[in-house]
N, C-alpha and C positions, 0 to 999 in steps of 0.2 A: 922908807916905803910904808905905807899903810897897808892896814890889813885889807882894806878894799882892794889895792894894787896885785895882794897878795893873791885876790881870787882869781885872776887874768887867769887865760881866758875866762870867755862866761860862761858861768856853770849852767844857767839857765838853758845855753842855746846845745850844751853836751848831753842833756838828760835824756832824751830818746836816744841817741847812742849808746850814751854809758851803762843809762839800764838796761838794754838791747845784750851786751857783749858782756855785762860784769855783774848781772842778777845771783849769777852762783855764787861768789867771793864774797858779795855784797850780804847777802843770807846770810852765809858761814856767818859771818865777823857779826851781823846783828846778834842771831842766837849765843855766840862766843860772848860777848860782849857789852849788848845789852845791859838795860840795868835789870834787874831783879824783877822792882814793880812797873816797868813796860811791857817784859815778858809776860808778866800774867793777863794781860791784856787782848790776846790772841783771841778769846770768843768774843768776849763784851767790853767794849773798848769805852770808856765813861764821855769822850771825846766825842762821841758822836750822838750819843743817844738825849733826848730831849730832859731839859730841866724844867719842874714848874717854877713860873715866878712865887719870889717869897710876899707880893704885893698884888691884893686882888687888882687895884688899881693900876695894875702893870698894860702898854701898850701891847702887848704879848702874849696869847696863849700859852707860849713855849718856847723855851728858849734854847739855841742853838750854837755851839761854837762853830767859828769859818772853817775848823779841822773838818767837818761833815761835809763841805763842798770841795773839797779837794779830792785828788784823784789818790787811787791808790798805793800809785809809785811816791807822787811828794808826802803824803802820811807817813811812808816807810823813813823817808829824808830825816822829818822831824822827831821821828819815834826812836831813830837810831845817833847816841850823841857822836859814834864816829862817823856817819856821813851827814848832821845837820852842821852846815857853813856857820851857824851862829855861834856854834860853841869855840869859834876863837875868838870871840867878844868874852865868852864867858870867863876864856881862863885869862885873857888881856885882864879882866877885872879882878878875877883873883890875884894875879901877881899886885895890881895896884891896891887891893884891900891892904896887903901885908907890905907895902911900900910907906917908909917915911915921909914926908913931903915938907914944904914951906918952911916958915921960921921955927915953927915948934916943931920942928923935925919927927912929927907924929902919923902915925898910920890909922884907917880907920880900925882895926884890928886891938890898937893900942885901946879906945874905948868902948869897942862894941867884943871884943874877943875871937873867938869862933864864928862867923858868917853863919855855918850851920845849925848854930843855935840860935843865936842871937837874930837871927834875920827871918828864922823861921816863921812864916805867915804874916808878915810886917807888910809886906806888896798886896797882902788883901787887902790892906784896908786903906791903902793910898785910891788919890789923894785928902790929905789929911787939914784940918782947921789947924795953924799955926798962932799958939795965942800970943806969943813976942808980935811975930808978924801981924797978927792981925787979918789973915787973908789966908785961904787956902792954896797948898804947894801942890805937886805933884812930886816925885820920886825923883826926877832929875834936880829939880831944885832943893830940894834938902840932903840931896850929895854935896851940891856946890853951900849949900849955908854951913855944913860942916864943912867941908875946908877951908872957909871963910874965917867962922867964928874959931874952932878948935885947933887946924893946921896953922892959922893964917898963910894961910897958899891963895892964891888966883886963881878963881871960879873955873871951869872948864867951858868949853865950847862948845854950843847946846847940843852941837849933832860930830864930835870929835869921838876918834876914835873911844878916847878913855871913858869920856861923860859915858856914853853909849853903852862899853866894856863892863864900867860899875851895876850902871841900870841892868842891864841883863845880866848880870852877877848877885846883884841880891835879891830880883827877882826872882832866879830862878830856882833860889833856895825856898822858895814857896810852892813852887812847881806840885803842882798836884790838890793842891788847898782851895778851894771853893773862894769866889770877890765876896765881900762884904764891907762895903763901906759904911761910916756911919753918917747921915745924912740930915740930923736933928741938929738942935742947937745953932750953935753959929755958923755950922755948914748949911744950915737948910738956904739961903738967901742964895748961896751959890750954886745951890742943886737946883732950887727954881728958873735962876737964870740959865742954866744949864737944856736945863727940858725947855725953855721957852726957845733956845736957839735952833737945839734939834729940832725943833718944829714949826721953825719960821721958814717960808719960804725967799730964795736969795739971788739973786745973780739972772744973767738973759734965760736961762734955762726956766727960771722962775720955780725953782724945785727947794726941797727941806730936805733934810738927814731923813727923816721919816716916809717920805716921798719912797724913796728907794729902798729904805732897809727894814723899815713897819711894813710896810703893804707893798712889797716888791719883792722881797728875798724866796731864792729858790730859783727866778725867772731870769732868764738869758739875757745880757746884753754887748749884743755881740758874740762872742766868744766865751765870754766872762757869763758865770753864776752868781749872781749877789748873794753876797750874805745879808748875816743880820746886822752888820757894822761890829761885833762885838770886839770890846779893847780886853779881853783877857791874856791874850800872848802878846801883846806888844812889851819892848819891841819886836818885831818881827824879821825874820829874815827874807828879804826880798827876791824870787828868782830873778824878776823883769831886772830890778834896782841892781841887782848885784851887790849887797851890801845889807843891812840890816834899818830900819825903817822905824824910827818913832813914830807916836803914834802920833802926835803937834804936826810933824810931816802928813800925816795921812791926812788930816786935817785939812791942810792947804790942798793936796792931791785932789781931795773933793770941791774944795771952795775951788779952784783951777776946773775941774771938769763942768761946774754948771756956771760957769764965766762968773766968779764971783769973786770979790777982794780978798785976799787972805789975811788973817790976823798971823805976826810976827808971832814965831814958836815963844814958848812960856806967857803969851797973854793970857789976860785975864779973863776972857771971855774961851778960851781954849782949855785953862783948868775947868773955868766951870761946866763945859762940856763934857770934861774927861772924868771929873765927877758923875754926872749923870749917865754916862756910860756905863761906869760901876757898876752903880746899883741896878741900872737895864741888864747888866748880865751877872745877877746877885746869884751866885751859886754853881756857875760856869768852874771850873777847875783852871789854875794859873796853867799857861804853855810855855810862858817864855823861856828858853826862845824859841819862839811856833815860824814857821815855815808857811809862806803863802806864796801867793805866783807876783 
């Protein structure tokens, strides 16, 4: 059974009930249990409050994590790691950090150590220029290049529980650290294509990334508040999805909504977007795993 299986029913469709009937419990065990630095968060929450961009040339006055459009029961979701759904990815990835694997019967733990150290602020600065490769990765693909190259294990399945499990495992051991990618050098050719995608217009809709989350965010549609598209908490835990959501997924979610082809998760045109997203949300604090609708 998968841990998706595992959320049955939908927790999405229980949240006015369960907060309705379990706010007291719910409280208790936050304040009990919380972490330390969430608690101190009760007046001024960083999560919400506007970031300058670090580039005057930024599309952006100000910049916003999607935690600000959320309501204030799902903030509670993500603020508390016993009631955010993502954190059983988290600890699926721990047990697999510390798991042997492949022919070299090797753990990532065996080369990296302590996750808590060693991984510390490392998700800031994805994704990263690979100079073996020659091409820019993202986080999920240099999980799989290491247990390629060092486990010799078989690559994981780009939206499988484990792949997923890791990513939001060493992710989240950045949790709280400001994006900063670096974007010069050999990155830059893939940052430019990156901004050139965001803000090309695509599909019958005839709409950009930019269209919507530049000169749109804040404003209603439908039901929905756009945000600023920001990738800091990806991946994310989905209420609608039931399950937690890369950001390659979100990707196509958008190319799909303005009737437009999607590129297969890990393209190359997808990193290079996932780059430029970085650095559009340079200074944003990591969430993963962040909770949206």
């Amino acid at each position: 059974m998968s841990l998706t299986e595992k959320h049955r029913p939908s927790f999405a469709s229980q949240i006015p009930s369960r907060l309705g009937s379990c706010l007291s419990w719910l409280f208790v065990a936050m304040l009990i249990l919380m972490p330390a630095e969430l608690m101190a968060q009760d007046k001024t929450n960083p999560k919400t409050e506007a970031v300058k961009p670090a580039d005057d040339k930024h599309p952006l006055a100000e910049l916003f994590s999607g935690y600000k459009y959320l309501s204030e029961d799902v903030r509670a979701i993500q603020d508390s790691d016993i009631a955010n759904p993502g954190m059983a990815w988290y600890t699926l990835g721990e047990q697999l950090w510390n798991k042997p694997g492949g022919t070299q019967k090797k753990a990532c733990a065996d080369c990296h150590n302590e996750a808590k150290a060693s991984m510390r602020g490392v998700a800031a600065r994805y994704p990263v220029y690979d100079r073996l490769g020659k091409k820019m990765v993202n986080m999920e693909q240099r999980i799989n290049q290491c247990r390629e190259k060092f486990m010799k294990a078989e690559p994981l399945a780009a939206e499988s529980d484990e792949l997923v499990g890791l990513s939001i495992y060493v992710r989240g051991k950045s949790r709280g650290i400001p994006v900063k990618p670096r974007i010069e050098g050999p990155a830059r050719e893939s940052f430019d294509k990156g901004a050139a995608y965001f803000n090309q217009r695509r599909g019958q809709m005839n709409l950009s990334c930019a269209n919507c989350h530049d000169q749109s965010f804040g404003k209603k549609v439908r039901a929905t508040v756009l945000s600023q598209g920001q990738s800091n908490g990806f991946p994310v835990y989905s209420l609608e999805q039931e399950k937690p959501v890369i950001l390659h997924r979100r990707f196509i979610m958008c190319n799909n909504l303005v009737r437009a082809n999607p590129r297969p998760i890990g393209d190359e045109t997808y990193v290079n977007l996932e780059l430029y997203l970085a650095w559009r949300g340079e200074g944003l604090q990591i969430e993963t795993p962040a909770v949206r609708y």
